[in-house]
C-alpha atoms as an extended CHARMM CRD file, in Angstrom:
* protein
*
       117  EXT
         1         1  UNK       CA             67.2000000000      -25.3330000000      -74.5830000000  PROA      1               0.0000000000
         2         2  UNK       CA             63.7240000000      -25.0290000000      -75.2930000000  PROA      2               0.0000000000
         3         3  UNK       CA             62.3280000000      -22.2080000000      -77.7450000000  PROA      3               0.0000000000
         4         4  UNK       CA             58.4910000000      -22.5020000000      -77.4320000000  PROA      4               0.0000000000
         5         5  UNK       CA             56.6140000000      -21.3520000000      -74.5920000000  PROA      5               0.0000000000
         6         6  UNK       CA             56.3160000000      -23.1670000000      -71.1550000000  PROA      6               0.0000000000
         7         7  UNK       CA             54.1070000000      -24.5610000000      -68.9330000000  PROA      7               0.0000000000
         8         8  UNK       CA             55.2850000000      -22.7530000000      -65.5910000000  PROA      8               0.0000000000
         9         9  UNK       CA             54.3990000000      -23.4350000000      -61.7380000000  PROA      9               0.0000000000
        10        10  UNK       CA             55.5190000000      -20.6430000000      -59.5740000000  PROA      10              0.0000000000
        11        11  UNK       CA             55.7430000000      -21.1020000000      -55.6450000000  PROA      11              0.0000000000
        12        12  UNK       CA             56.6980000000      -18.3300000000      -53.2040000000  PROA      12              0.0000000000
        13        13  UNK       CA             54.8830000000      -17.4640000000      -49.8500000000  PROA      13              0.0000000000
        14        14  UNK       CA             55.5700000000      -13.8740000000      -50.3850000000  PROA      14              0.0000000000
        15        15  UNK       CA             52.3880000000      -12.7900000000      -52.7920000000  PROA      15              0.0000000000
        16        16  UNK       CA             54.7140000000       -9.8090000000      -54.5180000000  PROA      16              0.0000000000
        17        17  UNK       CA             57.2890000000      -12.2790000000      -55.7430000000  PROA      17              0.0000000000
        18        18  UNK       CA             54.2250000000      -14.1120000000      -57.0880000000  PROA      18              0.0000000000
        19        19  UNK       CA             53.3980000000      -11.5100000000      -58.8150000000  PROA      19              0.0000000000
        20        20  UNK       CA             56.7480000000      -10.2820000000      -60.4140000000  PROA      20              0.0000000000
        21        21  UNK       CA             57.3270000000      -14.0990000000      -61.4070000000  PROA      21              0.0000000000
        22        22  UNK       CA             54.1110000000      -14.0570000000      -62.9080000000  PROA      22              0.0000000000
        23        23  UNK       CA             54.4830000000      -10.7170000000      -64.8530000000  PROA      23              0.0000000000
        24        24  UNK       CA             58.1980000000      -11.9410000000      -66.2790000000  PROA      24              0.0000000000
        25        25  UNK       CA             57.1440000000      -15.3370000000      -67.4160000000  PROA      25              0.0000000000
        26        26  UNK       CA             54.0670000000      -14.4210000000      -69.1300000000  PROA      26              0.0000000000
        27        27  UNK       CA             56.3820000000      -11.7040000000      -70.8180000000  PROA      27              0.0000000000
        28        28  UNK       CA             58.9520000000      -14.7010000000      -71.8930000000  PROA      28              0.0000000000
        29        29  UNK       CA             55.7800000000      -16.0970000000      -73.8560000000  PROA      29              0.0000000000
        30        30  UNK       CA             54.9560000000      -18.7120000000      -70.8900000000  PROA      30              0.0000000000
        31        31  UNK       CA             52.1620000000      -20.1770000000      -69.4950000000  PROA      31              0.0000000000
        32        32  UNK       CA             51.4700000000      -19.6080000000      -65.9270000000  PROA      32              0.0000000000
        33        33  UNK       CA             49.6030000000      -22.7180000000      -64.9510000000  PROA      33              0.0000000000
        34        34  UNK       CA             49.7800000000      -22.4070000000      -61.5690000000  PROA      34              0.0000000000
        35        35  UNK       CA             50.6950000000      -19.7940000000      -58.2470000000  PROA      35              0.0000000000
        36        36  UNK       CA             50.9470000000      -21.1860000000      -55.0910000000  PROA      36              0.0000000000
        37        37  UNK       CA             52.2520000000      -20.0570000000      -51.9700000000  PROA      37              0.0000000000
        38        38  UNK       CA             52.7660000000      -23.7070000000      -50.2460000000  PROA      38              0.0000000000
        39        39  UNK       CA             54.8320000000      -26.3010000000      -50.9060000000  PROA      39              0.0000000000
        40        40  UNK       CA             52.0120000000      -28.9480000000      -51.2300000000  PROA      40              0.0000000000
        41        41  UNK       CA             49.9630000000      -27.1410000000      -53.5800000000  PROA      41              0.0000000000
        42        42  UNK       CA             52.8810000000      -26.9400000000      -55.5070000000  PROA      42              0.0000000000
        43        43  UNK       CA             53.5010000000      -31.0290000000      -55.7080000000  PROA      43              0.0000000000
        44        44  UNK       CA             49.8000000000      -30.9940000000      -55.9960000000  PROA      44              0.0000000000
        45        45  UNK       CA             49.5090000000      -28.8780000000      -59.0310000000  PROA      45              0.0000000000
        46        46  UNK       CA             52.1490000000      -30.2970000000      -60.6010000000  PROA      46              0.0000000000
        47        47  UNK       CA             50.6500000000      -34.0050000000      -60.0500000000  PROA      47              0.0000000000
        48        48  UNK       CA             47.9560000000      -32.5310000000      -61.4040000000  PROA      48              0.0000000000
        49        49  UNK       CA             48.5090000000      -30.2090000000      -64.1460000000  PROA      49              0.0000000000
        50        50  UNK       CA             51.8260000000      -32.0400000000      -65.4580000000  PROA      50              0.0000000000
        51        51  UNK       CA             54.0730000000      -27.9750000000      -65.7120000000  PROA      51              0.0000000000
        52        52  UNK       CA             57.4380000000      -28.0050000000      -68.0220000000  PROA      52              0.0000000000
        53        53  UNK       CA             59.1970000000      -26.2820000000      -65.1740000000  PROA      53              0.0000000000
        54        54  UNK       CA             58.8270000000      -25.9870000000      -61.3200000000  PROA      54              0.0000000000
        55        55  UNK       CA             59.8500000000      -21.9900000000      -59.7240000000  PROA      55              0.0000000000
        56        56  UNK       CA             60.2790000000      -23.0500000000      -56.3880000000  PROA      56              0.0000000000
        57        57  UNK       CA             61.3050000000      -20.2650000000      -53.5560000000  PROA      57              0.0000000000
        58        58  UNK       CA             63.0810000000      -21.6920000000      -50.7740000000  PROA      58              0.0000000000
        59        59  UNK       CA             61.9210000000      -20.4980000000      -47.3780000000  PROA      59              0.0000000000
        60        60  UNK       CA             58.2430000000      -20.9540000000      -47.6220000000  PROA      60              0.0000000000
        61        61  UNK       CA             56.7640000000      -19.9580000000      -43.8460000000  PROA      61              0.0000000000
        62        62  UNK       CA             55.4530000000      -23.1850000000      -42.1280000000  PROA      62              0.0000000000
        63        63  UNK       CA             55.1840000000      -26.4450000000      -44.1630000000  PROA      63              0.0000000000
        64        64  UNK       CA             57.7840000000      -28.1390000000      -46.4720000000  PROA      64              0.0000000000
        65        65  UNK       CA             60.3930000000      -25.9470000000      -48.0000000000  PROA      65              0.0000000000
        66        66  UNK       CA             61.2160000000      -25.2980000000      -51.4580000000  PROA      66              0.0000000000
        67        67  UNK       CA             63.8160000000      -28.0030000000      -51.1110000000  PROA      67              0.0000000000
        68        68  UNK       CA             61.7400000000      -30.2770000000      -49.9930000000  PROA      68              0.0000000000
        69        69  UNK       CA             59.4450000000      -29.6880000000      -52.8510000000  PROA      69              0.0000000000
        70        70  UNK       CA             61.8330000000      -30.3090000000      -55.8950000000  PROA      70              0.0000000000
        71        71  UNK       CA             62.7530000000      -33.4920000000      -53.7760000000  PROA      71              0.0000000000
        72        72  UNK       CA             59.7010000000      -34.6830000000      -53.7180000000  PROA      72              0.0000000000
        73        73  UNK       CA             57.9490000000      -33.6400000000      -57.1560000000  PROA      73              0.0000000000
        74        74  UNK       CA             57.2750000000      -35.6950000000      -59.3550000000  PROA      74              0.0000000000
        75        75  UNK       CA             59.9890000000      -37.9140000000      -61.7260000000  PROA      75              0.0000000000
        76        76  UNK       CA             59.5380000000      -37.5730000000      -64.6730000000  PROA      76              0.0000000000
        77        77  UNK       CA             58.7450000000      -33.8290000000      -64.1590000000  PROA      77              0.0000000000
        78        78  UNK       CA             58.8730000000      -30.6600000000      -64.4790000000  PROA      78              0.0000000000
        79        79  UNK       CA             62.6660000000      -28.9800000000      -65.1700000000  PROA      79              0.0000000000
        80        80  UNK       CA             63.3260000000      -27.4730000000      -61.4510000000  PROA      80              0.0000000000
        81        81  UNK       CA             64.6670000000      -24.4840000000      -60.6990000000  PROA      81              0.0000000000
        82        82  UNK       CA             65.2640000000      -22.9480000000      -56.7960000000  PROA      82              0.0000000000
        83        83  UNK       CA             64.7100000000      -19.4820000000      -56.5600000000  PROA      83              0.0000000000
        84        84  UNK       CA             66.1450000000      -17.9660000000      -53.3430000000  PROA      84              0.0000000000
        85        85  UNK       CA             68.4310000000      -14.9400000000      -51.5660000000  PROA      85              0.0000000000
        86        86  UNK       CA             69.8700000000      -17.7250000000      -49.8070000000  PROA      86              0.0000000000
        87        87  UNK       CA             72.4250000000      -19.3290000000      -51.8490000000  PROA      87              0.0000000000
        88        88  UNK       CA             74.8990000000      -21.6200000000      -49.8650000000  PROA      88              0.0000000000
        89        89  UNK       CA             77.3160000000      -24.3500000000      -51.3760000000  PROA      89              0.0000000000
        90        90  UNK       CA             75.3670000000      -27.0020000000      -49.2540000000  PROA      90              0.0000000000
        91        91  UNK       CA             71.8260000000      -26.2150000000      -51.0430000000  PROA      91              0.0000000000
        92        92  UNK       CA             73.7420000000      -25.8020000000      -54.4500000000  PROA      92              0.0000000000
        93        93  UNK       CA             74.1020000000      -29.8050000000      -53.7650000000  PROA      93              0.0000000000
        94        94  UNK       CA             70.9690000000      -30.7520000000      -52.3220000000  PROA      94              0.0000000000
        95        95  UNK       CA             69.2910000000      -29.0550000000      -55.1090000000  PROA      95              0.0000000000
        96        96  UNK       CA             71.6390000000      -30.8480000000      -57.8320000000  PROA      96              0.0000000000
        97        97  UNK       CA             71.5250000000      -34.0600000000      -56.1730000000  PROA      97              0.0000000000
        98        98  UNK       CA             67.4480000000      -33.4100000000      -56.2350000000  PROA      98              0.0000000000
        99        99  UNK       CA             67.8810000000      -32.7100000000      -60.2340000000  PROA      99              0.0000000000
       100       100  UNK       CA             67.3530000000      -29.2550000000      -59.3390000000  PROA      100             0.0000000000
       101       101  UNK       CA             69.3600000000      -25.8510000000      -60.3020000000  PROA      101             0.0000000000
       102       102  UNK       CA             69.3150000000      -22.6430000000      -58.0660000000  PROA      102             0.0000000000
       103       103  UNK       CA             69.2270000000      -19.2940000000      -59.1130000000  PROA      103             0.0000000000
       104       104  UNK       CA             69.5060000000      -16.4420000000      -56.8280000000  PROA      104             0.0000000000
       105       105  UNK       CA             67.0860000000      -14.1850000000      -57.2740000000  PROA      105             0.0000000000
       106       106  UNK       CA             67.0670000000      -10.5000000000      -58.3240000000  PROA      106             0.0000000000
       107       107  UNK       CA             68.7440000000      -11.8490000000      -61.5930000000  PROA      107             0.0000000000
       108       108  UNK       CA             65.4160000000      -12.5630000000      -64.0080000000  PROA      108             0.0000000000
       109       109  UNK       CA             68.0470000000      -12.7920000000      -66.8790000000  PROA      109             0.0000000000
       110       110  UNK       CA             69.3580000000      -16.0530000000      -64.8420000000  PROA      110             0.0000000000
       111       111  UNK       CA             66.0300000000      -17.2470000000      -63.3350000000  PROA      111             0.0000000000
       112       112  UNK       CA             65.0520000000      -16.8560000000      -67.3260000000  PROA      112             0.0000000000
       113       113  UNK       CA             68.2680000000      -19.1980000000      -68.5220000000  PROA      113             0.0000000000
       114       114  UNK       CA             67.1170000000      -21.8930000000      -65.7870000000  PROA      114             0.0000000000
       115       115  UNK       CA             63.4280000000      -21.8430000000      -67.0560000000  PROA      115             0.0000000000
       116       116  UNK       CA             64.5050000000      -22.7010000000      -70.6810000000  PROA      116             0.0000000000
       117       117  UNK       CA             66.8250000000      -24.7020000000      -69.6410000000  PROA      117             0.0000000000
């Protein structure tokens, strides 16, 4: 677990989320570094800005998902954590074997646990 504050990228298409995510990690002491609402700004801005931890929704709108995202980001990276309502066995694996955890959301206390790791 880490005890110091974060560097955080948060990506979720719905602007609200965004928001709330925003509001709850600045409130843990983190740094918000970057809010996207696509999955390639999200591998671009953490190419570029080099986050502790990736908040990555799931269903996105058009474009790569949220899966696809921790797939593809960048190793060594960012700590990964999915953040979705849609929380199936299947993705539990894909986002494991992707070296990602999944949190549902509406539980910040858990979505907290996964961000410090």
């Amino acid at each position: 677990m880490t005890d110091g504050p974060l560097r955080v990228v948060v990506l979720d298409n719905d602007r609200a989320v965004l928001d709330l995510l925003e509001l709850d990690m600045r409130l843990e002491g983190h740094e918000i570094v970057a809010s996207v609402e696509n999955g390639e700004a999200a591998l671009r801005a953490c190419a570029e800005l080099h986050p502790d931890v990736l908040v990555a929704d799931l269903r996105l709108g058009p474009g790569i998902n949220g899966l696809e995202v921790v797939q593809r980001a960048p190793r060594p990276g960012p700590r990964l954590v999915l953040h979705t309502n849609y929380v199936t066995r299947s993705l539990v694996d894909a986002a494991a074997a992707a070296g990602a955890v999944v949190v549902e959301k509406g539980s910040l206390s858990a979505l907290r646990r996964a961000v410090r790791g």
